[in-house]
C-alpha positions as CSV (number, residue, x, y, z in Angstrom):
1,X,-1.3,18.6,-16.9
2,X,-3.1,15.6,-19.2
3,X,-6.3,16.8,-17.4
4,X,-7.3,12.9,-16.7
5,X,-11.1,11.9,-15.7
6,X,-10.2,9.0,-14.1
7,X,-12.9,6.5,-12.3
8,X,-12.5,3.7,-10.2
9,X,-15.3,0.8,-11.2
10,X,-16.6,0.2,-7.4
11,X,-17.4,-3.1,-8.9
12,X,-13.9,-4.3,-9.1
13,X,-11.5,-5.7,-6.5
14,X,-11.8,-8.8,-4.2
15,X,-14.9,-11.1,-4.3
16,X,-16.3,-12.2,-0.5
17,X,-13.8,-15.0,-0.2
18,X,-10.8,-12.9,-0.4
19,X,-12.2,-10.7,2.1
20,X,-13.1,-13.4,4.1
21,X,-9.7,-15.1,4.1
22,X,-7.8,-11.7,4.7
23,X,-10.0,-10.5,7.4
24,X,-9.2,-14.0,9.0
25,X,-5.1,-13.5,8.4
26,X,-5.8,-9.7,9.7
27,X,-7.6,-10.6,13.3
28,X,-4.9,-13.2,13.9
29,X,-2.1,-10.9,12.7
30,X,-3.0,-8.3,15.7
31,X,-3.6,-10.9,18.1
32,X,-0.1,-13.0,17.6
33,X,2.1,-10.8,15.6
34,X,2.6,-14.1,12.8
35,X,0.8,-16.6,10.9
36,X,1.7,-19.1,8.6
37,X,-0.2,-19.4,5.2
38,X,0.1,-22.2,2.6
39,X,0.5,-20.4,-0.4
40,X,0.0,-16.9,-1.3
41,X,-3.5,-15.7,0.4
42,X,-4.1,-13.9,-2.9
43,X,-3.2,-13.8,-6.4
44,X,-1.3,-10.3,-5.7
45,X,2.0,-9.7,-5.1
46,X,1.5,-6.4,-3.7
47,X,-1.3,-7.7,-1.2
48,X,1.2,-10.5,-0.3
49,X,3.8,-7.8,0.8
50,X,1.6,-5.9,2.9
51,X,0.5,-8.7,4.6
52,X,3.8,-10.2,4.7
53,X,5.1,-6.8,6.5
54,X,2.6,-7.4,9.1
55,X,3.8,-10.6,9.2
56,X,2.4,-13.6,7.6
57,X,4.6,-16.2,6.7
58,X,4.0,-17.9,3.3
59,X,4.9,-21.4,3.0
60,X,4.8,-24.0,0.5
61,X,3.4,-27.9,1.1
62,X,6.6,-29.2,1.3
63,X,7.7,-26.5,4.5
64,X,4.3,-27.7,6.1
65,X,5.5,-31.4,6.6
66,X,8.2,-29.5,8.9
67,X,5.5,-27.3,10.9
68,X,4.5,-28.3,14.0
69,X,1.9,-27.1,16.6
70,X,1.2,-24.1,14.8
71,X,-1.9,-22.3,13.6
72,X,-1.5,-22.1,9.4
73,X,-4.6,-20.9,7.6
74,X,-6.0,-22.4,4.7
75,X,-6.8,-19.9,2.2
76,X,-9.8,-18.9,-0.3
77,X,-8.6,-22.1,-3.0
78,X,-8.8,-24.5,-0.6
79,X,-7.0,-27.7,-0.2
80,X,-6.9,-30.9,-1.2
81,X,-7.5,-33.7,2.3
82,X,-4.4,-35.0,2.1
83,X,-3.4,-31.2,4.1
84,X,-6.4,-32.3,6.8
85,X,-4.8,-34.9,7.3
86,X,-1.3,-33.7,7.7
87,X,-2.6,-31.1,10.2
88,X,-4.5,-34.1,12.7
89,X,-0.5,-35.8,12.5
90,X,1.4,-32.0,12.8
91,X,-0.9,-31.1,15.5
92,X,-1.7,-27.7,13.1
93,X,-4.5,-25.7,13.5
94,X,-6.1,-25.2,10.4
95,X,-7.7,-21.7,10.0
96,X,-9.8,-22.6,7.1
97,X,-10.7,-19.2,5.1
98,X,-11.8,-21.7,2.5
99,X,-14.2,-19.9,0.0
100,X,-17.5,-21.2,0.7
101,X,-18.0,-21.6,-3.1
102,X,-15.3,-23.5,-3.8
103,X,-16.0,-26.0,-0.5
104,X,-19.4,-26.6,-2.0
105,X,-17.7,-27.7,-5.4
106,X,-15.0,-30.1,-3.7
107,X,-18.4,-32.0,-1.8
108,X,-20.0,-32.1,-5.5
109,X,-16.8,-33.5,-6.8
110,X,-16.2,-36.1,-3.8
111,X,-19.7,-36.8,-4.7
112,X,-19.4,-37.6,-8.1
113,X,-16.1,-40.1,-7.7
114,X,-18.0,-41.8,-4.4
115,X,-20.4,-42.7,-7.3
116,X,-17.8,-43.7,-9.5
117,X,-18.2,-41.3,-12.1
118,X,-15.7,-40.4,-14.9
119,X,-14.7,-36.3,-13.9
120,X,-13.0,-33.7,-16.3
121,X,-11.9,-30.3,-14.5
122,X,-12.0,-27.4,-17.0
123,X,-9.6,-25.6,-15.0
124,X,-6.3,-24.2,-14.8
125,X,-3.3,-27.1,-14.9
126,X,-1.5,-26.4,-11.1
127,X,-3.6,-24.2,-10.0
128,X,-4.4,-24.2,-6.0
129,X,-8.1,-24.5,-6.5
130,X,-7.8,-27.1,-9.1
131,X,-5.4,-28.8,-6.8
132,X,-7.5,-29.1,-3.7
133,X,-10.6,-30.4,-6.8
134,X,-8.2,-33.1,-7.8
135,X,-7.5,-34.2,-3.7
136,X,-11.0,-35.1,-3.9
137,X,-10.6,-37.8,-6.5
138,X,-7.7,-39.3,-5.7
139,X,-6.0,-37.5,-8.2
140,X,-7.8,-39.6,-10.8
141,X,-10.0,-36.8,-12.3
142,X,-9.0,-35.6,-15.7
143,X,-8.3,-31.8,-15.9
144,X,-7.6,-29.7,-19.2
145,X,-7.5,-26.1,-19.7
146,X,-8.8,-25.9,-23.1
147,X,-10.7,-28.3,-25.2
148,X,-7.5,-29.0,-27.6
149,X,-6.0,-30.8,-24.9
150,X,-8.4,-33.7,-25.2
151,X,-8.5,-36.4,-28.2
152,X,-12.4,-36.4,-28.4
153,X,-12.7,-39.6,-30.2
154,X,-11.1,-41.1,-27.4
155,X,-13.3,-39.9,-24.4
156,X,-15.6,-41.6,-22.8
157,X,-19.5,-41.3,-24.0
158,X,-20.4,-40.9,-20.4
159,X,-18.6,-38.1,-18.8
160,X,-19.1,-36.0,-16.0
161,X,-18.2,-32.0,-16.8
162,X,-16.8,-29.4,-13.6
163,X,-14.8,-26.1,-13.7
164,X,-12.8,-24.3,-11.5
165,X,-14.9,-21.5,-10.2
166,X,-13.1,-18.7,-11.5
167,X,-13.6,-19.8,-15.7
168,X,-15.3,-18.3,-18.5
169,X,-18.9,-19.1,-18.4
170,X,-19.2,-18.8,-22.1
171,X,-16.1,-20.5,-22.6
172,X,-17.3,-23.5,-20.3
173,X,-20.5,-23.9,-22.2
174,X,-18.5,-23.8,-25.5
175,X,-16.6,-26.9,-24.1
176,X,-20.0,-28.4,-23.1
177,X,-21.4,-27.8,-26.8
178,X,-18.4,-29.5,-28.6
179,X,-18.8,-32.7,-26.1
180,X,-22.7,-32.9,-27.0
181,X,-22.2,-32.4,-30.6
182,X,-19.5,-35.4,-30.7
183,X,-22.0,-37.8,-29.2
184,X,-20.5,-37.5,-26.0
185,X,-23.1,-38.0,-23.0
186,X,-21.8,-35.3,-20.5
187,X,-23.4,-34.7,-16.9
188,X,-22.7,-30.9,-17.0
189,X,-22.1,-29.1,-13.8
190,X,-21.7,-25.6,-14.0
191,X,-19.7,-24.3,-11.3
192,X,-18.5,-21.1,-11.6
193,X,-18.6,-18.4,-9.4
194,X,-21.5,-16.2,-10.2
195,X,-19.2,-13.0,-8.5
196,X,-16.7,-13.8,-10.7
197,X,-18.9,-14.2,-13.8
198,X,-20.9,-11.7,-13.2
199,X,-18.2,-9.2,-13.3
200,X,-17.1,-10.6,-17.0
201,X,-20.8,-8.6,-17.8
202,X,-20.2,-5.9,-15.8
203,X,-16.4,-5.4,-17.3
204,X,-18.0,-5.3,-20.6
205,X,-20.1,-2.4,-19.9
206,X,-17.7,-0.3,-17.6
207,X,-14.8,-0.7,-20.7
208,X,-17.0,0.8,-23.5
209,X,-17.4,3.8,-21.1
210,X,-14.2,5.4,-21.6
211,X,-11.3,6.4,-23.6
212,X,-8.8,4.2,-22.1
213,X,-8.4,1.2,-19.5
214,X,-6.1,0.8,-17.0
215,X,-6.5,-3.3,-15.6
216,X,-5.1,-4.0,-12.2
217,X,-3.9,-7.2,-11.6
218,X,-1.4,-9.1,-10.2
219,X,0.4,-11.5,-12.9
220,X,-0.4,-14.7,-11.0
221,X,-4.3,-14.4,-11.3
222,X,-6.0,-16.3,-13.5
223,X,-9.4,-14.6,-13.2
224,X,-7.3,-11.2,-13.9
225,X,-6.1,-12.8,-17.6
226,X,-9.7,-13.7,-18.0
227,X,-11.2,-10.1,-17.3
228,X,-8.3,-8.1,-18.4
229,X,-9.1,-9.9,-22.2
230,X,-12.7,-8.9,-21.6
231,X,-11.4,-5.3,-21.4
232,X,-9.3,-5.4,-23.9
233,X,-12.1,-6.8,-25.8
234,X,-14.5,-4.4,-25.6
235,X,-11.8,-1.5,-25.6
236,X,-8.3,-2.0,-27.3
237,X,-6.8,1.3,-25.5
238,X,-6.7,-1.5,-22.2
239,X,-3.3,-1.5,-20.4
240,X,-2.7,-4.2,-17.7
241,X,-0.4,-2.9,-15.0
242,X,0.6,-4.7,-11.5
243,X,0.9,-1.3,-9.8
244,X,0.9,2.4,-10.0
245,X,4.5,2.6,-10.9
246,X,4.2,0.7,-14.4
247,X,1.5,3.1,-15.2
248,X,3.2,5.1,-18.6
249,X,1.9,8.8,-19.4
250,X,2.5,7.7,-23.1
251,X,-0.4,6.3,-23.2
252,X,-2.8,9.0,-22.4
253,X,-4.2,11.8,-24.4
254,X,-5.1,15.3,-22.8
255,X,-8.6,15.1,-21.7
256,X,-9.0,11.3,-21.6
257,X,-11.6,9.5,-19.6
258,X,-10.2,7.1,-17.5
259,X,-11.7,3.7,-16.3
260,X,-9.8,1.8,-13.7
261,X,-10.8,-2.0,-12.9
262,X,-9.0,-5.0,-11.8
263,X,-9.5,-8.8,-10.7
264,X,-11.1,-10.2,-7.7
265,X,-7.8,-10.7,-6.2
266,X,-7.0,-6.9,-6.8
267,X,-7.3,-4.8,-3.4
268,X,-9.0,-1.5,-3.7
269,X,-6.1,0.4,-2.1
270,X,-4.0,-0.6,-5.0
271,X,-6.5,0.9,-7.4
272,X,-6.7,3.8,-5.8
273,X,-2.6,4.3,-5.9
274,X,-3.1,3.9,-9.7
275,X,-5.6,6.4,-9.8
276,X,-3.1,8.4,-7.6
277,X,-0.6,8.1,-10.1
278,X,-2.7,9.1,-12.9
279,X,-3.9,12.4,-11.4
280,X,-0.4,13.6,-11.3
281,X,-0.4,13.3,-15.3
């Protein structure tokens, strides 16, 4: 025996409107025995298939203009209106488990191309949050996911600046910067979800704690590539697994400290397996 102290960081594991949307999925689960969802509910495979077992039915955009008279729920990203609408001519009911944060930046955006204004998303290229952002323009707002994308001397000297909630904060401000210092006049709107940022600080500390890392995340989660690089940052011995069973004893010393963290679209039961796992070492 490796003689592992291994911690869980209670910090970790999904923000409020993951919870929200599987409680939601849940309640109806026991009540009807099925429910459709557009998309995956969470960025987690292994979620996905417990869920699935239960019996949610994940379906993409194009199986929804086939569904009829159904209940579908709308989850945490959000969607763009053209889905609304679809749902009024399906005869769907929607059960929106829209994050609350992310409803409050599609108004802001709709707000900003009522007016007319010329919107970049810093956001992730395809991503369902970004997708639902982009519904609110028309399609006509400009999104990049890093600043190299963008000829500068071509932009406009007016611009208005969003992100998708779930981006570096630092990283967002760094983008702001390099507008402002290229004479760019940029209406900056800082959108990010203080759960999620907030846990980029918190990671930080918690990484320097111990020996080695172990970063639960499913592969699909762009917040878990974010925080799993603020691990790694602050501690190189940071391994990023998807569950317990890529967890490799090589890696571990006898008497290591342990620290275990994940994304906000990593479930606490799926941590706890990992930590499972390790304790057999």
């Amino acid at each position: 025996m490796m003689n592992l102290q291994v911690h869980i960081d209670q910090h970790s594991g999904f923000c409020f409107g993951v919870v929200y949307a599987i409680e939601m999925a849940e309640e109806i689960l026991d009540e009807q025995g099925y429910l459709y969802c557009l998309g995956d509910i969470v960025h987690n495979d292994e979620e996905v298939n417990r869920l699935t077992a239960k019996g949610l039915k994940i379906i993409n955009h194009d199986e929804l203009q086939n569904l009829v008279n159904e209940k579908v729920l709308i989850r945490a990203h959000g969607e763009p209106p053209s889905t609304y609408e679809l749902s009024i001519k399906n005869n769907l009911t929607l059960i929106d488990a829209s994050c609350p944060v992310v409803l409050k930046l599609q108004n802001r955006i709709k707000n900003s191309f009522d007016k007319e204004e010329t919107i970049y998303i810093y956001g992730k290229h395809g991503h369902a949050e970004v997708v639902g952002l982009l519904g609110q323009t028309n399609n006509k707002a400009v999104v990049f996911q890093d600043i190299s994308e963008l000829d500068i001397s071509s932009l406009p000297k007016n611009l208005t600046l969003y992100s998708q909630t779930t981006k570096s904060t630092d990283k967002f401000y760094e983008i702001n910067e390099i507008l402002k210092s290229n004479g760019i006049t940029v209406n900056t709107n800082d959108t990010i979800c203080r759960q999620v940022s907030n846990r980029d600080k918190e990671l930080r500390a918690f990484a320097e704690k111990f020996d080695k890392i172990v970063f639960v995340s499913g592969t699909k989660s762009s917040n878990g590539k974010v925080l799993y690089n603020v691990c790694k940052e602050k501690n190189p011995n940071t391994y990023f697994v998807s569950n317990q069973d890529q967890v490799c004893p090589t890696w571990f010393s006898t008497n290591d400290t342990v620290g275990i963290c994940g994304a906000t679209s990593t479930p606490m039961w799926l941590m706890e397996q990992v930590k499972a796992k390790l304790d057999t070492f």
